[in-house]
BAMAR-615649 format. One record per residue (C-alpha): residue number from 1; chain; y, x, z. Coordinates in Angstrom, 3 decimals. Layout:
> seq / mol / north / east / up
> NUM / A / Y / X / Z
...
END
This chain:
> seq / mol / north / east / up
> 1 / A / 45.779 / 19.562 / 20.349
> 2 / A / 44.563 / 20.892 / 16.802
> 3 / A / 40.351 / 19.802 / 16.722
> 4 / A / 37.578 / 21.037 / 15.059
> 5 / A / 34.230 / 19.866 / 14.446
> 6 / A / 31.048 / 22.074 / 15.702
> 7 / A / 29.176 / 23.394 / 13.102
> 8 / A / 26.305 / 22.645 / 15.640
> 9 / A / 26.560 / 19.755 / 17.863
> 10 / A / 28.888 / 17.950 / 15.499
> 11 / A / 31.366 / 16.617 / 18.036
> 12 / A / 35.171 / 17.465 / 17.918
> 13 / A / 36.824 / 20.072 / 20.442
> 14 / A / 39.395 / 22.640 / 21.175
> 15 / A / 39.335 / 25.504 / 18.429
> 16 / A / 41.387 / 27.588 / 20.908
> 17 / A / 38.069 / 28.182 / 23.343
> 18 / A / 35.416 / 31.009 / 22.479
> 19 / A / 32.525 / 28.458 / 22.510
> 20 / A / 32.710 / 24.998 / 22.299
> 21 / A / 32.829 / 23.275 / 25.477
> 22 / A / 30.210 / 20.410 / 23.749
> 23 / A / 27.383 / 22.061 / 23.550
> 24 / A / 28.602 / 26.047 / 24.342
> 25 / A / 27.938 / 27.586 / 20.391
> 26 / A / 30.191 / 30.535 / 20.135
> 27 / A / 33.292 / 29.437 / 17.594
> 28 / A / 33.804 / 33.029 / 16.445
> 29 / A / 30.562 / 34.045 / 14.486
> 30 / A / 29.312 / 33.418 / 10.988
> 31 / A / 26.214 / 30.590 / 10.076
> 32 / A / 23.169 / 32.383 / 9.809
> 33 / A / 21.224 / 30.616 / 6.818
> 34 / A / 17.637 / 31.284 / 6.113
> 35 / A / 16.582 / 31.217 / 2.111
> 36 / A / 14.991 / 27.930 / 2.472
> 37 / A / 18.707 / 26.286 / 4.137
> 38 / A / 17.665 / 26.376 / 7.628
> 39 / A / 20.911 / 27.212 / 10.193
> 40 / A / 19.878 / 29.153 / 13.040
> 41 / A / 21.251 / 27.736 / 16.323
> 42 / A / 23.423 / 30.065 / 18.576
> 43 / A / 22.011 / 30.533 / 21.671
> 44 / A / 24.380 / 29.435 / 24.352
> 45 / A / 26.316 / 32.802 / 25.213
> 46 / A / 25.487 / 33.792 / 28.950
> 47 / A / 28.111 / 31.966 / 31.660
> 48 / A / 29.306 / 29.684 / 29.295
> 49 / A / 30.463 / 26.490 / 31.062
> 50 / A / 29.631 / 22.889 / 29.602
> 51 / A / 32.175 / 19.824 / 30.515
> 52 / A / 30.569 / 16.376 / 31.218
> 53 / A / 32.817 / 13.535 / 33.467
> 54 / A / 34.159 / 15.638 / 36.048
> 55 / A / 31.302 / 17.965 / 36.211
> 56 / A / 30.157 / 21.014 / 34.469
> 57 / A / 26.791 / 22.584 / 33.882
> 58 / A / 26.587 / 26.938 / 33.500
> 59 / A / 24.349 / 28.497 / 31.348
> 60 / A / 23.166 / 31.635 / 32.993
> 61 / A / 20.965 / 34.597 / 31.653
> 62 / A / 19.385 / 34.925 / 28.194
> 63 / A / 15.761 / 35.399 / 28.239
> 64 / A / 14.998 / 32.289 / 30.701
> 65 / A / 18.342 / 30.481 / 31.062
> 66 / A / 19.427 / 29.035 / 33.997
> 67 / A / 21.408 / 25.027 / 33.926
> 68 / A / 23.372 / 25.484 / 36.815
> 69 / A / 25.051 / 22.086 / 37.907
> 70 / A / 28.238 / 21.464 / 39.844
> 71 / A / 28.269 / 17.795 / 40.528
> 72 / A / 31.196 / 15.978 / 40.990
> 73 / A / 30.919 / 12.794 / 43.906
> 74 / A / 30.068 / 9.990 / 40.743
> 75 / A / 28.046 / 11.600 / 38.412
> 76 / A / 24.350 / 12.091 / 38.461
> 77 / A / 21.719 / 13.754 / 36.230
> 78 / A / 17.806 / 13.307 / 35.576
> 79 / A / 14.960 / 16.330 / 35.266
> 80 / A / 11.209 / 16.677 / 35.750
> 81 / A / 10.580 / 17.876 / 39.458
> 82 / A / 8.647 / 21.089 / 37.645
> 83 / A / 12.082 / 23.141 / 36.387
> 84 / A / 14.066 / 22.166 / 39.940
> 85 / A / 14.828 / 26.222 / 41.052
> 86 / A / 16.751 / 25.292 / 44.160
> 87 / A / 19.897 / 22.807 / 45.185
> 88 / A / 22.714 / 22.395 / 47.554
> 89 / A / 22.005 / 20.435 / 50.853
> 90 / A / 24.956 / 17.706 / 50.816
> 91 / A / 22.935 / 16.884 / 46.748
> 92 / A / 21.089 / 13.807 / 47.101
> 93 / A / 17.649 / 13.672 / 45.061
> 94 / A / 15.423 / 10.991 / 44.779
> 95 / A / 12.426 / 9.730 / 42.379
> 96 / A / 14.207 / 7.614 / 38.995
> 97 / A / 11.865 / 4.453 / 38.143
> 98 / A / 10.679 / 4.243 / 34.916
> 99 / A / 9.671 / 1.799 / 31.905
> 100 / A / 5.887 / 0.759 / 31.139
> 101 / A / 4.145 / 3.002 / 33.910
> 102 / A / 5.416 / 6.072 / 32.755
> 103 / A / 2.803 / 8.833 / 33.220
> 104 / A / 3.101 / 12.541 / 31.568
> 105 / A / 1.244 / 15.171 / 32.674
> 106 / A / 1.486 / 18.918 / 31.962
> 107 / A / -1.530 / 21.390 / 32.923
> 108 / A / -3.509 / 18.534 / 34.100
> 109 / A / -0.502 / 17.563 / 36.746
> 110 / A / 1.586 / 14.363 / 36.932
> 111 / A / 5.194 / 14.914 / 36.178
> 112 / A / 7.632 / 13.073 / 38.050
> 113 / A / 11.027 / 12.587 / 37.171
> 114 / A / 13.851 / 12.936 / 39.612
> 115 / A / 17.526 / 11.737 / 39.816
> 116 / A / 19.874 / 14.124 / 41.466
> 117 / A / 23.431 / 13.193 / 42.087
> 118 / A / 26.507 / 14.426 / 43.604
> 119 / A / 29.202 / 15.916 / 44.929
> 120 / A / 26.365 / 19.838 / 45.227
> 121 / A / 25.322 / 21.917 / 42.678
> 122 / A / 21.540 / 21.791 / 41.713
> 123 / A / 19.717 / 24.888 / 39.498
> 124 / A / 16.952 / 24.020 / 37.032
> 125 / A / 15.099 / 26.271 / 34.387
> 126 / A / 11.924 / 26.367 / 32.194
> 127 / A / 9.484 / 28.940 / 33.450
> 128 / A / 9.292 / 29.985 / 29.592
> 129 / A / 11.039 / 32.200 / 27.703
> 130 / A / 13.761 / 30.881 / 25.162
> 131 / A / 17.140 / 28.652 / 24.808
> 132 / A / 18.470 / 26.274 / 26.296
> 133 / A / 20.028 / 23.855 / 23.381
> 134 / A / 22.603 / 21.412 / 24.664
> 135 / A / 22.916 / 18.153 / 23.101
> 136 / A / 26.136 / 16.417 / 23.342
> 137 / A / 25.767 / 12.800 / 22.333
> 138 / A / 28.818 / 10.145 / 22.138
> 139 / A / 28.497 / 6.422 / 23.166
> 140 / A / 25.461 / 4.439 / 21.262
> 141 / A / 24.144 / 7.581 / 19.279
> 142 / A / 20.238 / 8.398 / 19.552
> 143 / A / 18.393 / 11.085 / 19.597
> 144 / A / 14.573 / 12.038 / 19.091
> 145 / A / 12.793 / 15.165 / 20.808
> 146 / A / 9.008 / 16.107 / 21.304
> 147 / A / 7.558 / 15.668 / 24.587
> 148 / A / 7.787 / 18.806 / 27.338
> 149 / A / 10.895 / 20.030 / 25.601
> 150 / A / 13.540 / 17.572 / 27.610
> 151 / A / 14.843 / 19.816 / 30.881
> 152 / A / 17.725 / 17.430 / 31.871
> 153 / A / 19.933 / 14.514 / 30.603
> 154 / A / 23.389 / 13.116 / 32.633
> 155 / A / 22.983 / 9.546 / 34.675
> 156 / A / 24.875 / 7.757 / 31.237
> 157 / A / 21.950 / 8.528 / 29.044
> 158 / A / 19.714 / 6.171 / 28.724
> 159 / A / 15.932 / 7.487 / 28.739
> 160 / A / 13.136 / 5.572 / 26.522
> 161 / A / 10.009 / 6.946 / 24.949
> 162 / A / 7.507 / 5.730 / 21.803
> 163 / A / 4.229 / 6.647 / 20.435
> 164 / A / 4.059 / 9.772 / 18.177
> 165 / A / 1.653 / 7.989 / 15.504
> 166 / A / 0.747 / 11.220 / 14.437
> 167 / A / -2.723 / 11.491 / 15.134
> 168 / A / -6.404 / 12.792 / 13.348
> 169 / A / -9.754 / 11.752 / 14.533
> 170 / A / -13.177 / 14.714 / 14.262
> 171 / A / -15.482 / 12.743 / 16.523
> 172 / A / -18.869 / 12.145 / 14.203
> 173 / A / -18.341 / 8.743 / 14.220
> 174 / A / -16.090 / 5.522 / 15.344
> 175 / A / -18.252 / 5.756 / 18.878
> 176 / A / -17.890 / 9.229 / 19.224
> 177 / A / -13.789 / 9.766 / 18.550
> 178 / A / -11.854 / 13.028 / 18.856
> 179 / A / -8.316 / 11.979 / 18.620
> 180 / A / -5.979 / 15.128 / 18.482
> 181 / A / -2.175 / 14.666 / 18.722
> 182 / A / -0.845 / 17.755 / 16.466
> 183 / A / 3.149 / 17.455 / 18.163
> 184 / A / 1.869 / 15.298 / 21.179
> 185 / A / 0.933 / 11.711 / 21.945
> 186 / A / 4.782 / 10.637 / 22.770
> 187 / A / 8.126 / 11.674 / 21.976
> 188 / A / 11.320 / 10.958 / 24.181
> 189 / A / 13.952 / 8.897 / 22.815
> 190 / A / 18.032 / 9.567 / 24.597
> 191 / A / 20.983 / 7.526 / 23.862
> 192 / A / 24.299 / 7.536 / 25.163
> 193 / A / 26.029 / 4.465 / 27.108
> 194 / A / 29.496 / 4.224 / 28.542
> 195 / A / 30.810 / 7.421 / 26.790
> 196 / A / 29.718 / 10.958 / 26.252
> 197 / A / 26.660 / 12.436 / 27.658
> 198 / A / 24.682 / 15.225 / 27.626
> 199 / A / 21.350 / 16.152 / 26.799
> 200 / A / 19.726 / 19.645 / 27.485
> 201 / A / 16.681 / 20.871 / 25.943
> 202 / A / 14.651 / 23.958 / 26.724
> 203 / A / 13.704 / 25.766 / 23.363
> 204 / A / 10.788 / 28.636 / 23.287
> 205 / A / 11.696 / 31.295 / 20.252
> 206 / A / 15.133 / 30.547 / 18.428
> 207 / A / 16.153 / 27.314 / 16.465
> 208 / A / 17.099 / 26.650 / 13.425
> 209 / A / 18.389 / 22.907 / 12.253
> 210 / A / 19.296 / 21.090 / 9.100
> 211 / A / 20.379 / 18.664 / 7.513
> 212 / A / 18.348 / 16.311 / 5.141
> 213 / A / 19.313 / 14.127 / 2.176
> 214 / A / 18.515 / 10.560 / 1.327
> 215 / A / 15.041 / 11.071 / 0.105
> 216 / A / 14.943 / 14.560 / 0.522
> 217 / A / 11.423 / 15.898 / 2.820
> 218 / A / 9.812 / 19.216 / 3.933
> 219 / A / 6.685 / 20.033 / 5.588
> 220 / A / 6.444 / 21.734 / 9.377
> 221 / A / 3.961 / 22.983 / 11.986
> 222 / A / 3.801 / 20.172 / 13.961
> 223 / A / 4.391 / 21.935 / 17.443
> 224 / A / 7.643 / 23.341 / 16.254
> 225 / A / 9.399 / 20.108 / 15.492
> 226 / A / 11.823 / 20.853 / 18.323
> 227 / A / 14.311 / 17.379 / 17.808
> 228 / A / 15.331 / 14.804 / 15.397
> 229 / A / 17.722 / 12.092 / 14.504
> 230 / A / 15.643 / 8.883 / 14.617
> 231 / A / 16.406 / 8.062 / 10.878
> 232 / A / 14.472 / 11.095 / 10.140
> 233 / A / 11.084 / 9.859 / 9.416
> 234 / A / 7.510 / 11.621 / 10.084
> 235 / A / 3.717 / 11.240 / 9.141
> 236 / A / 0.578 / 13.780 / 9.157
> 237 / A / 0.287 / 15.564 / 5.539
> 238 / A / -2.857 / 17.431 / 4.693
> 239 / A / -3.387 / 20.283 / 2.385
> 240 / A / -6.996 / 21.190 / 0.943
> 241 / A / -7.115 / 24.701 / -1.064
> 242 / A / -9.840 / 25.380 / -2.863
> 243 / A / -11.404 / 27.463 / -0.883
> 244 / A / -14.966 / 30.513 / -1.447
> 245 / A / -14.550 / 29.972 / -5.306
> 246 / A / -15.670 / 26.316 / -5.330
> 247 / A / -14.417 / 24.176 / -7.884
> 248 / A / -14.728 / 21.013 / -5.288
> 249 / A / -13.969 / 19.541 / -2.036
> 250 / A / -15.507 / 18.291 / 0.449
> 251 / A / -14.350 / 16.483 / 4.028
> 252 / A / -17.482 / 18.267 / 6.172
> 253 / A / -16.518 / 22.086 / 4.847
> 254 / A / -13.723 / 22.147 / 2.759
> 255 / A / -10.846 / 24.160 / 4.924
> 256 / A / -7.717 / 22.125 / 5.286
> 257 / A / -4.120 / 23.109 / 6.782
> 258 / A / -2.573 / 20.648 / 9.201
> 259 / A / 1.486 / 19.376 / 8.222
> 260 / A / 3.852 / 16.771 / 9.705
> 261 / A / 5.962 / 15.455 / 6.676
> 262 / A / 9.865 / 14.700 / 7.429
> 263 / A / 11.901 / 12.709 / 5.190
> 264 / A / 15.482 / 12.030 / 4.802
> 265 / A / 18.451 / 11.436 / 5.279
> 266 / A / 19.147 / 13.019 / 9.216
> 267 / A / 19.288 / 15.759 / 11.115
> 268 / A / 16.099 / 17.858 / 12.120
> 269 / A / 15.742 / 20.752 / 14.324
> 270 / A / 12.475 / 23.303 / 14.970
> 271 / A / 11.655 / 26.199 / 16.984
> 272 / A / 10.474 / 29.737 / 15.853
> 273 / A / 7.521 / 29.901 / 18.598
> 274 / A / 4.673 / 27.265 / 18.087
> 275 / A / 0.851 / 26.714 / 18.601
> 276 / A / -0.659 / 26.047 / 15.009
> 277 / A / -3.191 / 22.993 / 15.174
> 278 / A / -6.929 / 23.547 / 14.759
> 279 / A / -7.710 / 23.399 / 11.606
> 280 / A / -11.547 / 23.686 / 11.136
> 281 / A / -13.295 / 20.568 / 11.866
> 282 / A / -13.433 / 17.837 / 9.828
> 283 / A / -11.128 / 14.972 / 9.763
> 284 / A / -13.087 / 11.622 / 9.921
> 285 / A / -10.299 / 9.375 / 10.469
> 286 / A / -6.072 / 9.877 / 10.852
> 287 / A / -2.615 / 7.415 / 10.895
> 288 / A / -0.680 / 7.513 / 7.840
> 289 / A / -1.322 / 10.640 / 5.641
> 290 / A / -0.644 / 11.999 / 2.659
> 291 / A / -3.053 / 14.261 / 1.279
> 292 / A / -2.661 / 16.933 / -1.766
> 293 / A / -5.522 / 18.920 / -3.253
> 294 / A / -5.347 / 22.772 / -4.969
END
């Protein structure tokens, strides 16, 4: 069989399909490149069917997309309980034991995370608009991605998480702290054992990835870092215009604009719909940061 390498995903497949059967990017359209060299991301084409093992996972719809699961007897995936939309009787869920006392929360509600396993199918979705990105990952590679984005990963990817580091401090004082987490307090790391797996991601807006060079870096929103390769590397920038006509600055009233930093070499990936930090107080205290004044 003739192979060619996604565009997307990166992994090798059949040339002969309309989408590739990886991560379901249509094979048949042209890249979409922004000025600046971003690559917008395909969104998975409605009933597009996903091979993992001896299972499959269907895309359906295009405004909220639906991961529809048919589970074959020995494999098994893991999701939050919050996007389960329904699930065959014979599929056998259960709770999936976690590292360091896992807690997340989301709207002020603990998340718990839930194996479910086969033979059955099982249905999950975000209850946002957007796409769902699939992430095909073969044995031992790694993969980064911000925290409340992850909708489900197959039973051979292994599930870690570490501290974002990514942090600013407005509380008046060190006894009065204000710590703010711009992309979130932890991101999720996945990586592959035993073979292929697959990682799906639920993405508000489109997406748009690249590619960066040894040494090369840009500056993001921090909410719409969507997923990274962990050789990527991050850390708060700051940015202080000169603001009213003053010819100085000032941390109590000088206006500032809030940046995460990414540097080379790896692949990064964001999302078009994102929730700019607060910018208006001032910063007292922050993790690495670089700073530039103009």
């Amino acid at each position: 069989m003739n192979t060619y390498v996604c565009r997307y995903c990166r992994q090798p497949s059949d040339p002969s399909q309309p989408t590739c059967p990886m991560c379901g990017a249509p094979v048949d359209i042209r890249d979409s490149v922004t000025d600046s060299g971003w690559v917008e991301q395909p969104p998975i084409r409605d009933m597009a069917r996903l091979q993992f093992g001896q299972s499959h996972v269907q895309i359906e719809g295009t405004t909220v997309p639906v991961a529809e699961f048919a589970l074959a007897p020995q494999d098994w995936i893991y999701f939050s309980h919050h996007v389960l939309l329904w699930t065959d009787p014979q599929a056998q869920l259960g709770t999936m034991s976690l590292r360091g006392g896992w807690k997340r929360m989301m709207a002020g509600m603990p998340l718990i995370m839930v194996e479910g396993r086969g033979p059955g199918r099982i249905a999950l979705s975000d209850n946002h608009a957007g796409e769902v990105i699939a992430l095909p990952l073969s044995s031992g590679q790694r993969i980064w991605v911000r925290e409340h984005r992850f909708l489900c990963a197959t039973g051979n990817i292994r599930y870690d998480w570490e501290a974002t580091n990514v942090w600013y401090d407005t509380g008046e004082d060190a006894q009065h702290q204000d710590i703010h987490y711009p992309m979130g307090q932890y991101g999720d790391i996945f990586t592959a054992q035993d073979g292929h797996g697959l990682v799906l991601l639920h993405s508000p807006g489109n997406t748009f990835i690249r590619d960066l060079r040894q040494g090369e870096s840009l500056l993001i929103q921090p909410s719409a870092l969507l997923y990274r390769d962990l050789s990527v590397r991050m850390h708060l920038h700051l940015e202080y215009p000169r603001n009213m006509g003053m010819a100085f600055w000032h941390p109590r009233w000088s206006y500032h604009k809030i940046w995460v930093r990414l540097a080379g070499p790896g692949r990064v990936a964001v999302q078009s719909v994102y929730q700019p930090p607060e910018d208006s107080e001032a910063i007292r205290n922050s993790s690495y940061t670089t700073v530039s004044r103009w």
